[in-house]
N, C-alpha and C positions, 0 to 999 in steps of 0.2 A: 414277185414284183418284176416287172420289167424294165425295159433297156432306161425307160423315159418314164416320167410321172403321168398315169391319164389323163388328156388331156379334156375329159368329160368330169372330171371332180375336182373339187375348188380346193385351194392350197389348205396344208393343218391349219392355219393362222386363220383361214377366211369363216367367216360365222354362214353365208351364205348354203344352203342346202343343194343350189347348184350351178351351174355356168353361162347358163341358158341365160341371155340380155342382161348379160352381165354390163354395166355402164362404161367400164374401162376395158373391155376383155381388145378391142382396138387399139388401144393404146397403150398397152402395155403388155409384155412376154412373162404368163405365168409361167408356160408350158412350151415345152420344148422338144423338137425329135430331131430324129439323125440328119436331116438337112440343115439344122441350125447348127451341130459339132459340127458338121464336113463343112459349114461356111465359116465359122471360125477360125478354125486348121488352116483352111486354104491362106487367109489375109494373115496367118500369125505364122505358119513355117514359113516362109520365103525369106524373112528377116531373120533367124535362127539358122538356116541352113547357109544364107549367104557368110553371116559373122560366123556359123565353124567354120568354111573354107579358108573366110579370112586368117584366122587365128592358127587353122590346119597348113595354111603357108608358110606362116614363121616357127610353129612348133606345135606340133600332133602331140605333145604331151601336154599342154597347154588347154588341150581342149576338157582334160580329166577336172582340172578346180573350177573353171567355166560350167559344166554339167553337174557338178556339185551343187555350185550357187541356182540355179536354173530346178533343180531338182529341191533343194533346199526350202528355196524362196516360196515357188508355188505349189508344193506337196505340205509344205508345213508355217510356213512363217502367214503367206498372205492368207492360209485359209486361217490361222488364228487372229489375225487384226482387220482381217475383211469380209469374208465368208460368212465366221462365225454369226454375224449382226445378217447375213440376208432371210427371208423368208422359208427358200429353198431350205438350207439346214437346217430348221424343225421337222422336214420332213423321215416319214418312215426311213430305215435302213441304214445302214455304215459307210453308205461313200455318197459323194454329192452327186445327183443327176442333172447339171445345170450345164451349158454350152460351152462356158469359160475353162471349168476345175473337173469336168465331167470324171468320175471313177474313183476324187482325190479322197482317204479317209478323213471322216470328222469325227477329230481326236477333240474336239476342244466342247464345251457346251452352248446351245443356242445363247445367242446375246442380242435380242432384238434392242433396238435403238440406235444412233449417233455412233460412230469410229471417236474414239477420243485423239487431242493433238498429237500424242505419242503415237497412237498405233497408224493414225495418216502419214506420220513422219516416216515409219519404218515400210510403210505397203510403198508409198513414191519412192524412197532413197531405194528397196529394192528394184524397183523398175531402173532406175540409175544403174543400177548394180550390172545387171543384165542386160540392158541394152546398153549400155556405157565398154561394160566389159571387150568386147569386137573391136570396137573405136580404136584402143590402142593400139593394137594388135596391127591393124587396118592402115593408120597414120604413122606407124612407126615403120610396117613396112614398105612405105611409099605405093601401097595399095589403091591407089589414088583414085580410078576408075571405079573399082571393087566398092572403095568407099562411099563413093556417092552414091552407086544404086545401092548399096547398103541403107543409109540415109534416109534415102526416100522411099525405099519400104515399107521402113519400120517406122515413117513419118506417115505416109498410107494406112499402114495398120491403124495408127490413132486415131487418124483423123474419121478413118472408115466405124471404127469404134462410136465414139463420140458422137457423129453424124446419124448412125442407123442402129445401134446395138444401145447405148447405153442411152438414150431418149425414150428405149422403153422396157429397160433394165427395174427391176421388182426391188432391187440392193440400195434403196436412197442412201446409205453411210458410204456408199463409197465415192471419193472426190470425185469422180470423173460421171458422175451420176447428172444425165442432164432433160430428167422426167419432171415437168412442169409445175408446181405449185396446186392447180386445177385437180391433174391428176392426183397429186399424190393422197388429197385431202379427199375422196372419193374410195381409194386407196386404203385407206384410214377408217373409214366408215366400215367397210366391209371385217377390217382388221382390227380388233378394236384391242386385242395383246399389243400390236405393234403401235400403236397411235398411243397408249398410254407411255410407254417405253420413250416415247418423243415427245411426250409433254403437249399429243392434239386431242387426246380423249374431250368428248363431250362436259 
């Protein structure tokens, strides 16, 4: 298997035989290669690298439980209350091939359908967690300048997200999922494991 899913065969979930005029294959990202990771990286280190300096200013050992939660969160926690439910992880193999979690093991088993209140409660408060984490670090040591482009990074990142990444994100459970109605039901059609799973089966 390779780096990436090919991007000539339809996801395990899809009943279709192949890709060819597919109705959504515009509007939404089954498939992914190394230009989709390297533009992810790019809009998500900047805000990581800037909060370790920050936090490597007031105490380079500080930065040890920080890379814990960062390590924690996204190797194991989000891929069990967010991952798990996306499309991608029915796929062949032991680690996810998807832009986001690209290499992460999938310890957990596929869960198509809906995040429950719980597990949306735990994937955002980890986002808190982690990009919250810097802040102190940042305002405590009157970092002030450091903190604002800090801010508005990691404020970039989302917004960059939300805007262009997740309007054609395949993951509907997850909150920040902003793929149209139109599409999803179409979406559905083709998936029909996953449309029963959310209560749109025929």
């Amino acid at each position: 298997m390779g780096l990436f899913l090919d991007p000539n065969k339809p996801l395990a979930t899809c009943v279709a035989e192949t890709c060819e005029n597919c109705p959504v294959s515009e509007r939404l990202h089954c498939h992914f290669a190394m230009r989709d990771l390297v533009h992810f990286l790019l809009i998500a280190f900047p805000g990581f690298l800037l909060g370790g300096y920050g936090i490597y200013n007031i105490s380079g050992q500080m930065l040890i439980p920080w890379l814990a939660i960062i390590v924690a969160y996204f190797g194991f926690v989000e891929i069990r209350v967010m991952c798990s439910h996306c499309p991608h992880y029915a796929e062949e193999g032991k680690s996810l091939k998807c832009w986001a979690n690209y290499g992460s093991a999938k310890l957990w088993k596929y869960r198509p359908g809906p995040m429950t209140s719980g597990e949306k409660f735990v994937f955002l408060g980890g986002f808190v967690l982690v990009w919250g984490f810097p802040i102190v670090f940042l305002a405590y040591g009157f970092q002030l300048f450091l903190l604002v482009v800090y801010l508005v990074t990691v404020s970039g990142f989302f917004m960059t997200l939300k805007s262009f990444l997740c309007t054609q994100c395949i993951n509907f459970a997850c909150p920040l999922n902003r793929v149209g109605e139109d599409v999803r039901a179409i979406f559905f059609e083709r998936n029909p494991l996953i449309a029963k799973a959310w209560g749109k089966e025929d």
